[in-house]
DRENPA-307670 format. One line per field, with one value per atom (N, C-alpha, C): atom name; residue number from 0; x, y, z. Coordinates in steps of 0.001 Angstrom, whole numbers, plus 500000, padded with zeros to 6 digits. Each point is the difference from the previous one (the first is absolute). Layout:
a = [CA_...]
k = [NUM_...]
east = [X_...]
north = [Y_...]
up = [Z_...]
***
This chain:
a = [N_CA_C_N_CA_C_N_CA_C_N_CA_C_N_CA_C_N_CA_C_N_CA_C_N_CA_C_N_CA_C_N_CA_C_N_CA_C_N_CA_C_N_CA_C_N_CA_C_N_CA_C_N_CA_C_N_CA_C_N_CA_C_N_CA_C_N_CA_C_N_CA_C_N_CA_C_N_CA_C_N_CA_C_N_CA_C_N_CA_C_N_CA_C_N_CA_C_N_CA_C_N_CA_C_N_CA_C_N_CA_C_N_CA_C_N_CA_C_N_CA_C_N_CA_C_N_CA_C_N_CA_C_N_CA_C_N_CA_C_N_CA_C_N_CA_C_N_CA_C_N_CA_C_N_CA_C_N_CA_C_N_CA_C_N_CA_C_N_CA_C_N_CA_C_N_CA_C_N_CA_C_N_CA_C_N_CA_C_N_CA_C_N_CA_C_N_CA_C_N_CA_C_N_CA_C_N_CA_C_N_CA_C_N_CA_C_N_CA_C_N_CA_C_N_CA_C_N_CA_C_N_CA_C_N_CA_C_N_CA_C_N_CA_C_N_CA_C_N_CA_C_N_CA_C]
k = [0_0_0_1_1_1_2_2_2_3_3_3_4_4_4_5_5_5_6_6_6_7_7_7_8_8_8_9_9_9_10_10_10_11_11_11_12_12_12_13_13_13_14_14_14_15_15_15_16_16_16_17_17_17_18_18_18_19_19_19_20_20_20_21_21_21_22_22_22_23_23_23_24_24_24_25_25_25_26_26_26_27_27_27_28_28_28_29_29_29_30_30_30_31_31_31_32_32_32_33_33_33_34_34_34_35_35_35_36_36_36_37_37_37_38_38_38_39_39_39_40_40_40_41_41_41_42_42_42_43_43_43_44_44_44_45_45_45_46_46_46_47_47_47_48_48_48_49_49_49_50_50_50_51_51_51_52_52_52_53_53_53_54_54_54_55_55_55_56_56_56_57_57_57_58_58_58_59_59_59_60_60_60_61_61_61_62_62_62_63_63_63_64_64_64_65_65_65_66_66_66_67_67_67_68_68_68_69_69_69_70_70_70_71_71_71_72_72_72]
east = [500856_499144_500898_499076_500971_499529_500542_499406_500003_498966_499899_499402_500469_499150_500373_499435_499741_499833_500303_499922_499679_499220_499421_499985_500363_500176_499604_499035_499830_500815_500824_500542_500156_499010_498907_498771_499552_498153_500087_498331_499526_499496_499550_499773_498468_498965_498726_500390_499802_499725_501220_500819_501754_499879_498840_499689_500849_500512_500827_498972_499427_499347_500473_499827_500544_499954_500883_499268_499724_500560_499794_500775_501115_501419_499144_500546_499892_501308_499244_501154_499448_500655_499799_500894_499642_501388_499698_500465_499282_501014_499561_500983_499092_501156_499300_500579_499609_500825_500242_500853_500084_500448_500095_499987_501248_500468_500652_500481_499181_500367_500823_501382_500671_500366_499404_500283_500668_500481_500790_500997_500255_501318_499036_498808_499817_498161_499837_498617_500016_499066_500294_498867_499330_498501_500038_499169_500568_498334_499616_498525_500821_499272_499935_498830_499584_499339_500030_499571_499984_499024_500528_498929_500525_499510_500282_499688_500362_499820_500402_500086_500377_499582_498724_499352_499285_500536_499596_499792_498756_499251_499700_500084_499951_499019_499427_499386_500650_499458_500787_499191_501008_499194_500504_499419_500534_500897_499900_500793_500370_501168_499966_501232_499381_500738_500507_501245_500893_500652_499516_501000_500366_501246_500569_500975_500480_500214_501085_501129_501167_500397_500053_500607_500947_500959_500703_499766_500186_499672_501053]
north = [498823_501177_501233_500960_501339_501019_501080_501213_500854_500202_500818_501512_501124_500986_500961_501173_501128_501142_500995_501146_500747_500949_500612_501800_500612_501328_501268_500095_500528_501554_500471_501080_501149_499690_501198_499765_501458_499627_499353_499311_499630_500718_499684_501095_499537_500712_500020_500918_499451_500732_500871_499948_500953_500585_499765_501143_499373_500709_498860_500701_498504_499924_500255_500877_500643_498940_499662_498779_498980_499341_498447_499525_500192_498837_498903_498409_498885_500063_499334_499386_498594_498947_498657_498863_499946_499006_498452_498943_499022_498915_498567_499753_498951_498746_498839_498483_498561_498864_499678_499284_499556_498582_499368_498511_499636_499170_499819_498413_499287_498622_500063_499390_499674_498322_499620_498851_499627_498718_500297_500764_500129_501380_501525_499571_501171_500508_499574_500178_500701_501338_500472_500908_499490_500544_501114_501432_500462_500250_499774_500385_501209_501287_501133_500564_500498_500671_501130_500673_501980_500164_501148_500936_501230_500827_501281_501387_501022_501122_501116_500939_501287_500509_499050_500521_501318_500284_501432_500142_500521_500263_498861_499088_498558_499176_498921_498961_499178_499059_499615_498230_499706_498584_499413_499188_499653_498969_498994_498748_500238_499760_499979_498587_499253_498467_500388_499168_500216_498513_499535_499062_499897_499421_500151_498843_499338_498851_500324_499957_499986_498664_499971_498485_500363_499853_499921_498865_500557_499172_500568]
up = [500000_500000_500000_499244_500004_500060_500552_500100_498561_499290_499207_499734_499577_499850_498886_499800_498657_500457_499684_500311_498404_500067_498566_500363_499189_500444_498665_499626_498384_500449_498939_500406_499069_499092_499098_499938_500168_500042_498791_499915_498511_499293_498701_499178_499223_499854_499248_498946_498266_499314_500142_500218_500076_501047_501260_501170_501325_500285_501681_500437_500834_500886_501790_500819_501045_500837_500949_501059_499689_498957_499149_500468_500278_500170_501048_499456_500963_500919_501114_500499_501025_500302_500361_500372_501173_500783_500336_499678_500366_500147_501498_500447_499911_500489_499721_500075_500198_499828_498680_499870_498854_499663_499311_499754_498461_499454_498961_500147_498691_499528_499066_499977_498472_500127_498914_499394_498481_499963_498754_499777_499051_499767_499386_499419_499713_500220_501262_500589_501538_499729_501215_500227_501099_500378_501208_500088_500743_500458_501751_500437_501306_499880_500524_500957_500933_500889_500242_499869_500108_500843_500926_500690_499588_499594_499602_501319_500127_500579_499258_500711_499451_498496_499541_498973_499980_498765_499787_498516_499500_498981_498891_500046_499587_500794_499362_500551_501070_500917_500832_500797_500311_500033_501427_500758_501518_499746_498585_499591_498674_499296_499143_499842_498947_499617_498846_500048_498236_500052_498854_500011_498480_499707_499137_499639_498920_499368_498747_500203_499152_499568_498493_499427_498729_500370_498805_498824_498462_499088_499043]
***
């Protein structure tokens, strides 16, 4: 098991129509366990856990799951 996390920091507003939008920037911190299977020489599964905080102007979720599956070919 592993400790995983992300940090996100937008550091220009966004823009409508060429307009910066005032007070848009995201920002989003999220921490979490983490998991990783490798089998074979070229198989490698990765399952993740997030709790996020410090959201700001973005959607936001109490869980968020990622999992993810690398195979070389």
């Amino acid at each position: 098991v592993l400790i995983n996390g992300y940090y996100f920091k937008q550091i220009t507003d966004s823009r409508a129509n060429g307009v910066k939008l005032p007070g848009s920037r995201e920002q989003v911190f999220g921490i979490g366990p983490g998991l990783m299977w490798k089998w074979g020489k070229d198989k490698i599964l990765w399952v993740n856990a997030y709790r996020e905080s410090m959201v700001r102007n973005r959607a936001s979720a109490d869980l968020l799951l990622n999992l993810r599956m690398a195979i070389t070919f």
